[in-house]
TIVO-2410 file (N, C-alpha, C; in nm, 3 decimals):
# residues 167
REC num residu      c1      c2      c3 atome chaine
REC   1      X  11.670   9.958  13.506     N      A
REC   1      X  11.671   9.866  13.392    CA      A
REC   1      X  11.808   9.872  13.328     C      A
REC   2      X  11.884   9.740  13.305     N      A
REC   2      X  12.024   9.751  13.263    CA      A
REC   2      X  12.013   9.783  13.142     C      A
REC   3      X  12.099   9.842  13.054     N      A
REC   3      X  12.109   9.889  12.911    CA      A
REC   3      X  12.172   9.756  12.875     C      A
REC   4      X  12.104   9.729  12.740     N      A
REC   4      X  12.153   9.611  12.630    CA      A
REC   4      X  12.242   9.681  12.549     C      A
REC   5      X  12.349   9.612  12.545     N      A
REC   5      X  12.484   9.689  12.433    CA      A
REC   5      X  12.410   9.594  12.277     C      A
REC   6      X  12.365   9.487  12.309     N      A
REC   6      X  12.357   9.429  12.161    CA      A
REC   6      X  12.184   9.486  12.132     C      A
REC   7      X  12.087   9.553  12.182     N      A
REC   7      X  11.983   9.615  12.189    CA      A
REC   7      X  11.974   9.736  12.121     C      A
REC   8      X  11.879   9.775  12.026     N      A
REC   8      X  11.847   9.910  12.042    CA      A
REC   8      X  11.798   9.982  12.148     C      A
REC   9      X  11.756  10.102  12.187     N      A
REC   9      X  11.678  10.141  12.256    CA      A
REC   9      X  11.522  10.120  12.196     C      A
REC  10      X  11.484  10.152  12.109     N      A
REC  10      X  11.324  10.126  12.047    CA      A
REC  10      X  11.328   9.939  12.119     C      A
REC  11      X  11.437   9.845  12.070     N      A
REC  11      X  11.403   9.722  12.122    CA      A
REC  11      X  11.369   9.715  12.296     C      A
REC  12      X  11.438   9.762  12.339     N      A
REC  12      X  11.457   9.759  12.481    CA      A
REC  12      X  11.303   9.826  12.564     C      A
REC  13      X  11.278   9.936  12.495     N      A
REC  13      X  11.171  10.016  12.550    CA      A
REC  13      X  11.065   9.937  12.537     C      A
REC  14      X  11.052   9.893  12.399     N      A
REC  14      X  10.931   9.795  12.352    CA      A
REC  14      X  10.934   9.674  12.421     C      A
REC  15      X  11.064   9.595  12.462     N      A
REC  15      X  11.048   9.505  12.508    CA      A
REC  15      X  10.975   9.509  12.675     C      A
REC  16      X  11.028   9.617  12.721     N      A
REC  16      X  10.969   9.650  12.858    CA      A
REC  16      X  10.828   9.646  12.864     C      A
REC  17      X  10.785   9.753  12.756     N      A
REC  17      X  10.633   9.736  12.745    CA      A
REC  17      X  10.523   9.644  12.709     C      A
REC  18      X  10.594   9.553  12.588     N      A
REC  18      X  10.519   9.422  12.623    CA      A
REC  18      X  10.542   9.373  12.756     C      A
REC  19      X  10.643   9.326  12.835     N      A
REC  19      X  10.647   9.240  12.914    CA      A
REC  19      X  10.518   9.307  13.025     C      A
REC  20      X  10.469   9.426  13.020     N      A
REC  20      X  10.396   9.455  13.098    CA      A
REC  20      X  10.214   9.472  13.013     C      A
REC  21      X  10.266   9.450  12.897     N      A
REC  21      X  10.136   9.428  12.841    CA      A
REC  21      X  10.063   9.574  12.800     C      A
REC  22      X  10.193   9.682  12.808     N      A
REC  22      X  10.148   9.782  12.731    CA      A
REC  22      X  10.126   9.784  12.601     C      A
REC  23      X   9.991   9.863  12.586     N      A
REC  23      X   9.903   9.888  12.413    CA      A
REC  23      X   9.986  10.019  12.377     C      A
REC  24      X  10.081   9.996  12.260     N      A
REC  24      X  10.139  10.112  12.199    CA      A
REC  24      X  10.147  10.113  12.046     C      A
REC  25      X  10.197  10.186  11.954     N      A
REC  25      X  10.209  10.191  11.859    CA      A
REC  25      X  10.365  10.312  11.819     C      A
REC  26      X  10.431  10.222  11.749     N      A
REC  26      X  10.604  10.330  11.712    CA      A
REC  26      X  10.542  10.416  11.581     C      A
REC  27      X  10.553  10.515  11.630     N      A
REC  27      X  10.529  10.637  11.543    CA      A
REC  27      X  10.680  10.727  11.507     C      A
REC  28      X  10.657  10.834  11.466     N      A
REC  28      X  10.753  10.928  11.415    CA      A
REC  28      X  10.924  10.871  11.369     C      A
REC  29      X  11.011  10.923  11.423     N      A
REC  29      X  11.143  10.901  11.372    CA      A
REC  29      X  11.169  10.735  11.373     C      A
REC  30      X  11.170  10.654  11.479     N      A
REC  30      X  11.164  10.527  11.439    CA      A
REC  30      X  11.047  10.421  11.346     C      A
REC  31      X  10.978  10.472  11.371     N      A
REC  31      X  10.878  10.436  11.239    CA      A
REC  31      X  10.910  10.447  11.116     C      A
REC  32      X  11.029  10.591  11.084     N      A
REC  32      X  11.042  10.638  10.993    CA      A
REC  32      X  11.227  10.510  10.927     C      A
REC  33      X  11.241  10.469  11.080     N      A
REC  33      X  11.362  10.428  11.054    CA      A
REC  33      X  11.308  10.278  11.006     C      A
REC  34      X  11.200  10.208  11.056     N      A
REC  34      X  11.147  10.107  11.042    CA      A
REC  34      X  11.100  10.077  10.893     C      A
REC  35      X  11.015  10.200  10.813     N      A
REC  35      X  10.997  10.235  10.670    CA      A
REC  35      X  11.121  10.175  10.570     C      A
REC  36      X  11.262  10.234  10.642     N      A
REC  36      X  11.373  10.235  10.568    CA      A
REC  36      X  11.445  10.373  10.524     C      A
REC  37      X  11.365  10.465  10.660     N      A
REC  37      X  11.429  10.589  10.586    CA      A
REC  37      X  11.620  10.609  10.640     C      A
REC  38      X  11.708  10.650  10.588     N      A
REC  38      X  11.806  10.690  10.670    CA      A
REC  38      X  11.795  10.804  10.741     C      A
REC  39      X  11.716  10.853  10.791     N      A
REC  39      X  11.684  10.968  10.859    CA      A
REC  39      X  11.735  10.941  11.044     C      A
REC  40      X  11.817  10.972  11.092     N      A
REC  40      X  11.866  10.935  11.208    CA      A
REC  40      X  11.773  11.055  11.340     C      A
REC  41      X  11.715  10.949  11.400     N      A
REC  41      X  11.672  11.008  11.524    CA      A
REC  41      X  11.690  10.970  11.666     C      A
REC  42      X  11.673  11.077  11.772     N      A
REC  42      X  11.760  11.015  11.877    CA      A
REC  42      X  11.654  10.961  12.010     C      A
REC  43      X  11.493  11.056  11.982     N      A
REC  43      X  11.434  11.001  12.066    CA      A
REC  43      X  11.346  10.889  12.039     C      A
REC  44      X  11.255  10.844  12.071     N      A
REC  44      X  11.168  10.724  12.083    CA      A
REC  44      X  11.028  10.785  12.079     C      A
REC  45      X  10.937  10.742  11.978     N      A
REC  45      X  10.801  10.846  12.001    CA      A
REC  45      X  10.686  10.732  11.993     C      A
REC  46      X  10.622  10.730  12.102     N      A
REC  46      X  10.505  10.592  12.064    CA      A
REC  46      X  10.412  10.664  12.139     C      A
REC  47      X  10.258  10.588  12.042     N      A
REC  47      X  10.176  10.632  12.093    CA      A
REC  47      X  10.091  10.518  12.192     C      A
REC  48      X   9.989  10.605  12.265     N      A
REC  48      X  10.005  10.464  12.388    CA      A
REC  48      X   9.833  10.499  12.367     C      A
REC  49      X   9.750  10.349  12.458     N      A
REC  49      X   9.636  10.374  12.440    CA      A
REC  49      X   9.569  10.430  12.555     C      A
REC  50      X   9.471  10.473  12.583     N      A
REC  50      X   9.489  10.585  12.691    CA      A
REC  50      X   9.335  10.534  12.813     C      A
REC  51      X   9.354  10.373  12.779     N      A
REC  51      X   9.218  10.329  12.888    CA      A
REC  51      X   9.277  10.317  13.037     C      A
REC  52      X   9.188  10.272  13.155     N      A
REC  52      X   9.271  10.270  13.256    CA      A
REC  52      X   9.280  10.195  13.309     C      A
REC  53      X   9.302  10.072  13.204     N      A
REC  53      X   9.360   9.928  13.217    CA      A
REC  53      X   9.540   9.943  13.205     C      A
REC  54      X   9.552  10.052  13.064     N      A
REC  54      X   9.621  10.044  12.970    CA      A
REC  54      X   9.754  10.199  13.053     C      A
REC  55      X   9.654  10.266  13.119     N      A
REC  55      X   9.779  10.375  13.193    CA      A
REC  55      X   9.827  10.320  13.305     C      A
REC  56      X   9.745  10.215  13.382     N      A
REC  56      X   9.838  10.137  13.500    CA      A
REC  56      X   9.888  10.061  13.449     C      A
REC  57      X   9.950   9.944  13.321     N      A
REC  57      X  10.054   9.901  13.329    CA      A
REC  57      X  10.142   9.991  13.265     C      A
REC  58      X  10.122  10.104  13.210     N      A
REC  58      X  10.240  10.187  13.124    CA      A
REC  58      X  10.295  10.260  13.224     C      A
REC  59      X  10.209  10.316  13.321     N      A
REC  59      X  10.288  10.388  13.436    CA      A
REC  59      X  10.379  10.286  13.543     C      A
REC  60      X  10.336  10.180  13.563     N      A
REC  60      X  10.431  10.012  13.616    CA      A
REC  60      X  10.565  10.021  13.557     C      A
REC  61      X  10.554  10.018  13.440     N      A
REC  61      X  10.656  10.010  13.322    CA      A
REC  61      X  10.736  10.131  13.301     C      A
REC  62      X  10.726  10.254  13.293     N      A
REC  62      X  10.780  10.367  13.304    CA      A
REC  62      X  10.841  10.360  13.425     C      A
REC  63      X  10.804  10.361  13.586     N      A
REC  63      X  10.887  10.371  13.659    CA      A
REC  63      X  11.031  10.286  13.610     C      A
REC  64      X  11.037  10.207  13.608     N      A
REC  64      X  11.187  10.115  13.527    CA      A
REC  64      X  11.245  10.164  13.504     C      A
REC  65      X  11.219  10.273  13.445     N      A
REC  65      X  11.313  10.374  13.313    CA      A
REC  65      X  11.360  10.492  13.378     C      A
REC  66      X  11.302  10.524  13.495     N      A
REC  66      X  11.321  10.612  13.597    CA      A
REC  66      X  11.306  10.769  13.507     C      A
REC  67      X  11.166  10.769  13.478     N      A
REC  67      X  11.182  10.939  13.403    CA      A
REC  67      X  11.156  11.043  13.471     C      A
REC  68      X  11.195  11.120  13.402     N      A
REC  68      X  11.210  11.281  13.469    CA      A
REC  68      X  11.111  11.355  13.353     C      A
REC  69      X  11.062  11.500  13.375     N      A
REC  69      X  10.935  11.530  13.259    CA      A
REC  69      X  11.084  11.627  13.185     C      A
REC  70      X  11.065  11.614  13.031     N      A
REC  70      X  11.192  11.675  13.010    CA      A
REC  70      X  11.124  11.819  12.949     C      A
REC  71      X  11.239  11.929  12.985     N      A
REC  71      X  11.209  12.085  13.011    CA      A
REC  71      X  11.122  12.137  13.099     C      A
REC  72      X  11.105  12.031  13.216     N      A
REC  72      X  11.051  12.104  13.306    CA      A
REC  72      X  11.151  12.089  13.445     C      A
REC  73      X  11.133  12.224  13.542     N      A
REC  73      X  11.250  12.245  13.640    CA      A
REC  73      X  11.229  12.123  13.666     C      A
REC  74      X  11.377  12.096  13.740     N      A
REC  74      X  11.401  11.966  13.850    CA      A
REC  74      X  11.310  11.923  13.949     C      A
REC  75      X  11.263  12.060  14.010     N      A
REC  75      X  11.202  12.022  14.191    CA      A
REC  75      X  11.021  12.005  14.110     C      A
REC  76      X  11.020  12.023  13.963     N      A
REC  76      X  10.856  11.992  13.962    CA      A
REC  76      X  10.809  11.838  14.044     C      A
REC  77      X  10.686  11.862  14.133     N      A
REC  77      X  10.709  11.710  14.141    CA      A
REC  77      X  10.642  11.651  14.017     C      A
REC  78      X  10.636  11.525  14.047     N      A
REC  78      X  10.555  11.457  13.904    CA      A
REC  78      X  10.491  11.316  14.010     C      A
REC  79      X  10.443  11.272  14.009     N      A
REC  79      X  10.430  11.145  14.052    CA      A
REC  79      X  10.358  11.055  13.938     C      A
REC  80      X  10.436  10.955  13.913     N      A
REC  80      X  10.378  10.871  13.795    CA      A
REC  80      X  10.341  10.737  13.875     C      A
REC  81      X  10.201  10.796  13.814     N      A
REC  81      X  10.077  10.702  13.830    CA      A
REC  81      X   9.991  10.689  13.719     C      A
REC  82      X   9.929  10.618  13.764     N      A
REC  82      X   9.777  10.610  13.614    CA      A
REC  82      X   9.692  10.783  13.561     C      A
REC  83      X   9.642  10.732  13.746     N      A
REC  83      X   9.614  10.935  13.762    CA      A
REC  83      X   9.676  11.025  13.704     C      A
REC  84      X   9.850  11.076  13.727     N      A
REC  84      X   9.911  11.176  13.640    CA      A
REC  84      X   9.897  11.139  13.510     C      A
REC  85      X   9.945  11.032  13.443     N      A
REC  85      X   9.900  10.998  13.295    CA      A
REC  85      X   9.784  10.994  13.245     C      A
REC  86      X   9.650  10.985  13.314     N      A
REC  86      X   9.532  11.042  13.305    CA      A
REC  86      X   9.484  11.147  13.263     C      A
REC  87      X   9.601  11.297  13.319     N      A
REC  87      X   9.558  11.405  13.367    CA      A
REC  87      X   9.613  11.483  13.248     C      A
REC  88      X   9.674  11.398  13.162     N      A
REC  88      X   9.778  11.479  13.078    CA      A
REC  88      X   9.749  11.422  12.967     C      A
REC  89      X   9.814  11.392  12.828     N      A
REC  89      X   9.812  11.313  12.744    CA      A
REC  89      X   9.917  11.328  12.633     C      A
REC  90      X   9.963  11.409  12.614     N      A
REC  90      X  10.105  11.411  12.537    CA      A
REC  90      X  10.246  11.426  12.684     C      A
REC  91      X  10.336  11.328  12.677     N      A
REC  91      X  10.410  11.371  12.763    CA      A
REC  91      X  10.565  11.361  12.729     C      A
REC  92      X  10.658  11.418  12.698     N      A
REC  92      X  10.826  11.425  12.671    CA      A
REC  92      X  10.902  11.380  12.805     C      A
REC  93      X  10.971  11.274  12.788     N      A
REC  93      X  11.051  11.211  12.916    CA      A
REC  93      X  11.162  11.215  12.903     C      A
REC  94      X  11.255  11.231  12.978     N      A
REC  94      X  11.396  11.178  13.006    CA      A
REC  94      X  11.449  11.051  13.026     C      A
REC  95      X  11.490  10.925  13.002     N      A
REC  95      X  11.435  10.813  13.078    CA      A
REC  95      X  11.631  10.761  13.123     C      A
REC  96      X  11.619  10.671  13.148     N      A
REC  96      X  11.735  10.588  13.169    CA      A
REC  96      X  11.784  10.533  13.035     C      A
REC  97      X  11.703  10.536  12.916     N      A
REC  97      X  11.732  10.464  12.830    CA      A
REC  97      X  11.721  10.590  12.686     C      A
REC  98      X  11.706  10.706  12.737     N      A
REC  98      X  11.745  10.823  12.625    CA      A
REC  98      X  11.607  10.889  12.648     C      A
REC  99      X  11.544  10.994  12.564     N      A
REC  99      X  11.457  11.042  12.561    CA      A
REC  99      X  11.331  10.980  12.504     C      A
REC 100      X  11.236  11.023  12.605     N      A
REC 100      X  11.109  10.896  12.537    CA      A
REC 100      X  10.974  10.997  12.523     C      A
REC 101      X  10.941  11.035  12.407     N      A
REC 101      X  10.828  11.050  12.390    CA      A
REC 101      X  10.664  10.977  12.400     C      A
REC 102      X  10.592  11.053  12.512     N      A
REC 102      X  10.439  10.910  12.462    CA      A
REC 102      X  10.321  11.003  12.459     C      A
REC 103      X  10.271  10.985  12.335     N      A
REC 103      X  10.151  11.071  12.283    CA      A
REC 103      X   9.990  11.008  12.290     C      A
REC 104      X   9.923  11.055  12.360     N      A
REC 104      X   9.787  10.980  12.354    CA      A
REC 104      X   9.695  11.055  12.272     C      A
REC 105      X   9.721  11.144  12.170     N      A
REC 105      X   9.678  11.279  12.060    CA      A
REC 105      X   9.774  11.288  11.964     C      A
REC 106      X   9.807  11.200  11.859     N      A
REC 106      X   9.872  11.234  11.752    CA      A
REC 106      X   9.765  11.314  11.600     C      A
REC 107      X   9.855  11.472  11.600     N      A
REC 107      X   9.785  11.544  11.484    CA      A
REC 107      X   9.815  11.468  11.368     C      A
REC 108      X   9.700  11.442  11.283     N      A
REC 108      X   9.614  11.480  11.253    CA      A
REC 108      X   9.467  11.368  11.265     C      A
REC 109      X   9.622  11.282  11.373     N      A
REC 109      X   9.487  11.142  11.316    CA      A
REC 109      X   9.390  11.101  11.443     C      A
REC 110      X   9.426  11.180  11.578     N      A
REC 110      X   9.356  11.123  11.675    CA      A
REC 110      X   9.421  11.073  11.818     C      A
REC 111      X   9.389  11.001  11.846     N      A
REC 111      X   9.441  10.887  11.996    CA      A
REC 111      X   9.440  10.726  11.963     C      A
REC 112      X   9.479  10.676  12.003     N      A
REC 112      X   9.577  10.578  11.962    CA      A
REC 112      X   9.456  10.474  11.883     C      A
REC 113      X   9.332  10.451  11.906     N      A
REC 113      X   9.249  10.403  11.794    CA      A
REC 113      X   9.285  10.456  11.660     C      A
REC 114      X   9.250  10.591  11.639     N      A
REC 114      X   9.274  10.658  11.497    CA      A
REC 114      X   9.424  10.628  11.440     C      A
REC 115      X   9.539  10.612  11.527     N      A
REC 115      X   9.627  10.581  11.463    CA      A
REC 115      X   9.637  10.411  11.417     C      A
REC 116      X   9.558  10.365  11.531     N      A
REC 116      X   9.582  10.190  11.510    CA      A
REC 116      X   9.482  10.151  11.370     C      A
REC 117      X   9.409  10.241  11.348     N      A
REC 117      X   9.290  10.172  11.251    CA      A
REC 117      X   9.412  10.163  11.128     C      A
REC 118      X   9.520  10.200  11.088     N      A
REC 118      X   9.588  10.153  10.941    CA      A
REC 118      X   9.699  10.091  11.015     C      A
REC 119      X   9.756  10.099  11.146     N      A
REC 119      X   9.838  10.055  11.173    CA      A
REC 119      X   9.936   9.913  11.124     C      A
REC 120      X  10.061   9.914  11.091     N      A
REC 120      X  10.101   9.789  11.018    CA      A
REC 120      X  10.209   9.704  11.145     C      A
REC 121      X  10.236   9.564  11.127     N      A
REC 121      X  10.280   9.493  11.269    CA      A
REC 121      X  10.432   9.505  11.151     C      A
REC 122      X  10.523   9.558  11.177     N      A
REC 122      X  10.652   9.494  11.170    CA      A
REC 122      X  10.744   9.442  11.277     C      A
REC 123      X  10.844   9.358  11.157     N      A
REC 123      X  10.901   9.303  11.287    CA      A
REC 123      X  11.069   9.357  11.292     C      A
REC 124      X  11.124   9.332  11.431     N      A
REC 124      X  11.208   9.402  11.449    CA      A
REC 124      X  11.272   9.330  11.546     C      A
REC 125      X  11.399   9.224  11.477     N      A
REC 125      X  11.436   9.145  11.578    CA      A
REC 125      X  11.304   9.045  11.658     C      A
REC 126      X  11.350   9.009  11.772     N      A
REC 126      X  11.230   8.899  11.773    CA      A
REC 126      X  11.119   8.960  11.765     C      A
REC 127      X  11.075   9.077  11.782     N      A
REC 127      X  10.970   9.146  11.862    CA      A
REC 127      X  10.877   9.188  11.709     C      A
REC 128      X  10.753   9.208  11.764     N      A
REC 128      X  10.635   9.221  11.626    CA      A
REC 128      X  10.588   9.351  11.697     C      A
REC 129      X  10.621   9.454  11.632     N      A
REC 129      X  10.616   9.584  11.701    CA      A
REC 129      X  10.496   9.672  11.561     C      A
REC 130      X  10.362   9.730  11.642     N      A
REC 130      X  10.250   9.818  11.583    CA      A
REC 130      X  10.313   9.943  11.540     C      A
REC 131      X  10.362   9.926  11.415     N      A
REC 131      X  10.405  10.069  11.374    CA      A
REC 131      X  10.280  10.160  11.316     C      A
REC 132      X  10.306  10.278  11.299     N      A
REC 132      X  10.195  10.380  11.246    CA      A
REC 132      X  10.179  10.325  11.091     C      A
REC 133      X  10.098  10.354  10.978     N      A
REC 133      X  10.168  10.318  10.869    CA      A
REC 133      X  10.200  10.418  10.798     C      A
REC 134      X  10.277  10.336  10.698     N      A
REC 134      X  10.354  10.467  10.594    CA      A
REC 134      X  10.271  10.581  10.591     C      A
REC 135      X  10.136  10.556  10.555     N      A
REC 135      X  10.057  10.701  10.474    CA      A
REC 135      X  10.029  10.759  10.549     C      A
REC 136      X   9.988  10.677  10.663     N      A
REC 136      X   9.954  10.768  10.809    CA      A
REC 136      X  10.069  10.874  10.875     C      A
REC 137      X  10.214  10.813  10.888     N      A
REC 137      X  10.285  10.861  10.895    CA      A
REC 137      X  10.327  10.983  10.805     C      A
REC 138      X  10.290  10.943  10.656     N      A
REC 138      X  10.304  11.088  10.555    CA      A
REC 138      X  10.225  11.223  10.598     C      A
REC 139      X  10.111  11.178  10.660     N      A
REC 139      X   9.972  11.277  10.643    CA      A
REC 139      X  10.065  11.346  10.775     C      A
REC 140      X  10.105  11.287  10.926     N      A
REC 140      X  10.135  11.360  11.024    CA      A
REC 140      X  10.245  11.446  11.004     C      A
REC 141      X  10.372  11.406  10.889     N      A
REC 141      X  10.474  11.497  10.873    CA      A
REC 141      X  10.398  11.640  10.795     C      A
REC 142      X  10.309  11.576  10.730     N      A
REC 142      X  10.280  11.695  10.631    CA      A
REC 142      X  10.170  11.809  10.709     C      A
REC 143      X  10.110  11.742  10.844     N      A
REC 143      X  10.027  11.802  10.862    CA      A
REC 143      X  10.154  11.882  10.970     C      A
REC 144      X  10.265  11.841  11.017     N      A
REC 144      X  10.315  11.929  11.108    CA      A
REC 144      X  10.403  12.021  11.064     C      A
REC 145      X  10.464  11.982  10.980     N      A
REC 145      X  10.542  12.103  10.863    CA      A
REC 145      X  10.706  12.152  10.896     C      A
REC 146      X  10.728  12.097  11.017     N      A
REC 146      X  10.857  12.161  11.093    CA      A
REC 146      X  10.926  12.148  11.011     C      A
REC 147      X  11.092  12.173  11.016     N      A
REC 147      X  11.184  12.179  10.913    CA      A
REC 147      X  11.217  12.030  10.885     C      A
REC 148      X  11.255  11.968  10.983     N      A
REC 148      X  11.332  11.869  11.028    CA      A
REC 148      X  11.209  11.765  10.960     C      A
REC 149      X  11.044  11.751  10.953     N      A
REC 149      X  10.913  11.703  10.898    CA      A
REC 149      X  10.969  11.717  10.776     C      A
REC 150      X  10.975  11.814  10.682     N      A
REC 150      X  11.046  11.817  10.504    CA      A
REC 150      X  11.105  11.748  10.514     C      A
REC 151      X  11.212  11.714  10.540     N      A
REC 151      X  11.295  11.639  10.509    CA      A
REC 151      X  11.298  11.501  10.482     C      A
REC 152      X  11.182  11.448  10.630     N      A
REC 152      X  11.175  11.338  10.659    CA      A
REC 152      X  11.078  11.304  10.521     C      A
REC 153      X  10.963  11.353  10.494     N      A
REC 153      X  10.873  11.389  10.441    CA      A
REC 153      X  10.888  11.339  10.303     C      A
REC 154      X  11.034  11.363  10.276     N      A
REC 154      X  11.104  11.351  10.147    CA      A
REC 154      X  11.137  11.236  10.114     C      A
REC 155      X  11.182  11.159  10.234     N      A
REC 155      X  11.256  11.054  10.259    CA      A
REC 155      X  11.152  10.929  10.243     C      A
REC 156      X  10.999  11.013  10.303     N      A
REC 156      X  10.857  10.861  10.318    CA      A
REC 156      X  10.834  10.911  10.178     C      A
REC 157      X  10.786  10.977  10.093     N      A
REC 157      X  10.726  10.977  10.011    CA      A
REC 157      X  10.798  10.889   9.890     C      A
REC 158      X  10.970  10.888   9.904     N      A
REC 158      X  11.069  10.844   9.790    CA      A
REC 158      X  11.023  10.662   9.855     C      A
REC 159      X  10.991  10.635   9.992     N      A
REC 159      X  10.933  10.525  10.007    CA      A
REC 159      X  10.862  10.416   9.963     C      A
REC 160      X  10.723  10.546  10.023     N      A
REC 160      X  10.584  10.511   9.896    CA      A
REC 160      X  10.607  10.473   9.759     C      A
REC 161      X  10.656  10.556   9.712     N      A
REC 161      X  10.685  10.564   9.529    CA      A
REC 161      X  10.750  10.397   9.538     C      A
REC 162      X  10.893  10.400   9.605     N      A
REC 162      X  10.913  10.255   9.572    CA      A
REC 162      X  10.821  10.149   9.623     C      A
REC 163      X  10.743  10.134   9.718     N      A
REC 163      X  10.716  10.030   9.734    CA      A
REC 163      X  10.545  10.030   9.666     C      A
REC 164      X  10.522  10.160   9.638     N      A
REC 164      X  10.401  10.148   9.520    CA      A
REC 164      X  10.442  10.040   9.372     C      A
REC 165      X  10.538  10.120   9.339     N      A
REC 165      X  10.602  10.085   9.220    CA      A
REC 165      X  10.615   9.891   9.246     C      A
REC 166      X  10.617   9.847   9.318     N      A
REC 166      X  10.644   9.697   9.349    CA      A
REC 166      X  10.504   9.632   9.317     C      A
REC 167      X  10.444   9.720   9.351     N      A
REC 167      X  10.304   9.665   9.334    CA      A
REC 167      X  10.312   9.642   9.201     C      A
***
């Protein structure tokens, strides 16, 4: 898949996955960038839906990207299919297009129903992309606590407040 210089990567990835009619939702750091946070992140974290309509076109679509499983040796094999994405459900990639996270178990809220039930559609360039929503997104930083989560944490909540306050 050629890299777009006038593209993000979140555009590019997403665009791949519609064209194949993958069910996802942008969670974590770009979600967070989507909010309005300045919080700069480098991978891509979406959550995907995990039927097996929905893992054969995401595994279609992943080959493209040509991934590798990231921190695991080189010679592991992997074969991406529906089956391996079946067999697993949180998985960290390497791709052609940067590092790609895809979670079918996001703590605290579930698999990709539980996240879609508040889910909000923004848009992003042409594309109408299922982000997590704000609060949903608050509850997962707070429920995971890492360092790098505070911060962000800091950044959704000064969010909320403003766009409460609009109300």
């Amino acid at each position: 898949m050629p890299e777009s210089k006038n593209k993000s990567r979140l555009e590019q990835i997403a665009e791949l996955f519609i064209s194949h009619d993958v069910r996802f939702i942008v969670i974590g750091g770009q979600a967070e960038y989507l909010f309005g946070s300045p919080r700069v992140t480098y991978d891509i974290d979406l959550c995907y839906e995990r039927s097996a309509e929905n893992l054969e076109k995401l595994a279609t679509a992943l080959r493209e990207l040509k991934p590798t499983l990231r921190g695991a040796p080189a010679d592991l094999p992997f074969i991406l299919d529906a089956k391996s994405l079946a067999l697993g459900s949180n998985f960290t990639f390497n791709t052609s297009l940067g590092p790609l996270d895809l979670l079918g178990w996001v703590e605290p809220l579930g698999d990709f129903a539980g996240v879609a039930k508040h889910a909000t559609t923004v848009d992003l360039q042409e594309l109408k992309l299922l982000v997590i929503s704000l609060d949903d997104l608050i509850r997962v930083k707070e429920h995971i606590r890492r360092p790098k989560d505070r911060e962000s944490l800091m950044q959704l909540q000064a969010i909320k407040k403003l766009r409460d306050a609009k109300q």
